[in-house]
C-alpha positions in Angstrom: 0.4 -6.9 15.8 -0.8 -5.7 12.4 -3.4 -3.1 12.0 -5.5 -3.7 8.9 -8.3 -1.7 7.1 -10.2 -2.4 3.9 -11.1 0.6 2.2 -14.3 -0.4 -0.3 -15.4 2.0 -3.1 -17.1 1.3 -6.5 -17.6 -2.5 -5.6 -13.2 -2.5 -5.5 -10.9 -3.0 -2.4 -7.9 -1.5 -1.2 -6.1 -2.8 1.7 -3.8 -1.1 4.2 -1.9 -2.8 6.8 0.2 -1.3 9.4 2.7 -2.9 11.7 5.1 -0.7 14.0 4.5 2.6 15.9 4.8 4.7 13.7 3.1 2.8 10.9 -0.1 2.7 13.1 0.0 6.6 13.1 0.8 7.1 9.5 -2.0 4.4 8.7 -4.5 6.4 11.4 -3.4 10.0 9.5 -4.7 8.0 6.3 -7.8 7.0 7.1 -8.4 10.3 8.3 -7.6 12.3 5.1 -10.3 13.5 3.3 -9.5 11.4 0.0 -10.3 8.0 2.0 -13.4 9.5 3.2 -15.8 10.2 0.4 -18.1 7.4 -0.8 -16.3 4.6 1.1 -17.0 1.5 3.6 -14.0 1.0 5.8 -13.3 -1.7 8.0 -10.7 -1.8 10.7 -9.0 -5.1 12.1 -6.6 -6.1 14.0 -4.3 -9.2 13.1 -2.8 -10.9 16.2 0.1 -13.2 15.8 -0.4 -15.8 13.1 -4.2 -15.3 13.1 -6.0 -13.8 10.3 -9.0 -12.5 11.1 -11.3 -9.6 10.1 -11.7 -10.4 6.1 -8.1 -11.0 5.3 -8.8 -14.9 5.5 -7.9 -15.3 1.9 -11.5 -17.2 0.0 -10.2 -20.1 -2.8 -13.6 -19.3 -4.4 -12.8 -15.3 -4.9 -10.7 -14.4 -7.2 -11.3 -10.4 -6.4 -8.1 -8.7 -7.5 -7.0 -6.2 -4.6 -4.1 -3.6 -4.0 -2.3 -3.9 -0.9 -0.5 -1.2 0.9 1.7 -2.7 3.5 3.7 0.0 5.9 5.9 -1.6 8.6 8.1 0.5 10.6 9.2 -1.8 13.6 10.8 -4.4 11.2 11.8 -7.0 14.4 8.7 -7.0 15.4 6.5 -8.0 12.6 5.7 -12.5 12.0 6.9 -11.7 8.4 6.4 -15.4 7.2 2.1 -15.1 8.1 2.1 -12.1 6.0 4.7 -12.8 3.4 2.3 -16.5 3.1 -0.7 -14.0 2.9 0.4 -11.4 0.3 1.5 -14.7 -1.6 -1.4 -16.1 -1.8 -3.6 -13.0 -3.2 -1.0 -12.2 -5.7 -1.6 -15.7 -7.1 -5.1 -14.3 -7.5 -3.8 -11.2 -8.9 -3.5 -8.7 -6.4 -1.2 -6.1 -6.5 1.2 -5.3 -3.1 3.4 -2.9 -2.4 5.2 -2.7 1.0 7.2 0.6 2.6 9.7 -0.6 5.0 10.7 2.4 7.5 13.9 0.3 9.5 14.4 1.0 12.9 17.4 -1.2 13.3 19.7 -2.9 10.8 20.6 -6.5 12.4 19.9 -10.0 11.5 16.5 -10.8 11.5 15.8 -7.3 9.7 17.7 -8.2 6.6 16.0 -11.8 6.5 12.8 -10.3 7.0 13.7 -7.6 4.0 14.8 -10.9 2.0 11.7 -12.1 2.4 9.2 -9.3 1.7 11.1 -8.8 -1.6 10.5 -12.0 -2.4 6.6 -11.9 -1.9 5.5 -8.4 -2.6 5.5 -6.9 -6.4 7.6 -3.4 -4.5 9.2 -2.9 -1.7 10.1 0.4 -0.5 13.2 1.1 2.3 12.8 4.2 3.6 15.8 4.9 5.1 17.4 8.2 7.0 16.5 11.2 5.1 18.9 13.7 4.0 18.2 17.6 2.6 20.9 17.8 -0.6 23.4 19.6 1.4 23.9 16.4 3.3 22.6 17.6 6.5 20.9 15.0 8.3 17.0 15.9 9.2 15.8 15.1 13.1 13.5 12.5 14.3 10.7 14.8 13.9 11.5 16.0 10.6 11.8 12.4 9.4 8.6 11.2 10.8 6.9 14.6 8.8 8.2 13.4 5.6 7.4 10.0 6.1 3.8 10.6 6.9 3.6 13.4 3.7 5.3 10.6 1.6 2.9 7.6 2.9 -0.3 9.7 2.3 0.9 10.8 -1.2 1.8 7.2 -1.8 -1.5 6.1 -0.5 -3.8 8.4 -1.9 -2.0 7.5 -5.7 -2.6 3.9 -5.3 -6.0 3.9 -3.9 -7.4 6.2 -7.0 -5.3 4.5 -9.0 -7.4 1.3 -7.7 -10.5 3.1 -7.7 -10.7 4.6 -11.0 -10.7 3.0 -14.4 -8.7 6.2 -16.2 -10.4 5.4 -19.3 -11.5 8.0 -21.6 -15.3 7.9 -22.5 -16.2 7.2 -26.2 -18.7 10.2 -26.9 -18.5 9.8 -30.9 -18.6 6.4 -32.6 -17.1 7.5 -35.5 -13.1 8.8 -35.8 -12.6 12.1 -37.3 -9.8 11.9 -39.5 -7.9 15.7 -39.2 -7.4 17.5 -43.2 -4.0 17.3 -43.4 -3.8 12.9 -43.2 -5.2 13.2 -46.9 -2.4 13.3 -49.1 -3.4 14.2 -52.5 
């Protein structure tokens, strides 16, 4: 099951899409940070099987460029192809995606599935066990800490990022040229 919410502000969309346990938290702890909140419309949807429902039916008529945020933590678990086909699709309309792959197991079907999402998204992120520099291993709890800290950094830089044109305002029409680019 993939949890999805569109996060609208300034007429431009950002998408977040959960899939796993500990995704769903993460993508709960984001929606509820104070950055995602101010002057925005979110919707939340969820994505059953191969159905897409809830505004992620991608339109041939709009050619809206989007940013997707994709955060799967249960790897086995996710229909990779549907949303691999998905992201595919909106990229051709020139979306952005980037997907953060917390692996629960390493088997099989997890390394086709990472095959595949590197094929289809423009990043992909494995988040794998975390060390500290001495090489001592953190604990569950620990990990699932710095994983959430990470994801909301992550999330609030590409939703402003999305949001915000970062373009400095022309206040004078005219250039002024500094003394010393006179040589006499």
């Amino acid at each position: 099951m993939l949890h999805y919410s569109k996060i609208s502000s300034q007429s431009k969309e950002f998408n977040l899409i959960a899939s796993g346990a500990l995704a769903f938290k993460i993508h709960n702890k984001i929606l509820k940070d104070e950055a995602f909140q101010q002057g925005t419309k979110i919707a939340r949807n969820m994505l059953l099987g191969n159905m897409m429902t809830g505004g992620l039916r991608v339109a041939t008529n709009n050619v809206q460029k989007k940013v997707f945020f994709v955060i799967i933590s249960d790897l086995d678990k996710v229909n990779t192809e549907s949303l691999c086909n998905m992201i595919a699709k909106e990229r051709a309309n020139g979306s952005y995606a980037v997907c953060q792959v917390i692996p629960t197991y390493y088997n099989e079907p997890s390394f086709k599935a990472l095959k595949l999402l590197r094929q289809n998204f423009d990043e992909v992120m494995e988040l794998n066990k975390l060390n500290l520099s001495g090489s001592k291993a953190l604990n569950a709890e620990q990990q699932t800490c710095l994983l959430t800290d990470y994801s909301l950094s992550m999330a609030r830089i590409m939703y402003h990022v999305c949001v915000n044109n970062f373009e400095t305002p022309k206040k004078h029409a005219e250039v002024q040229t500094p003394e010393y680019a006179y040589a006499y």
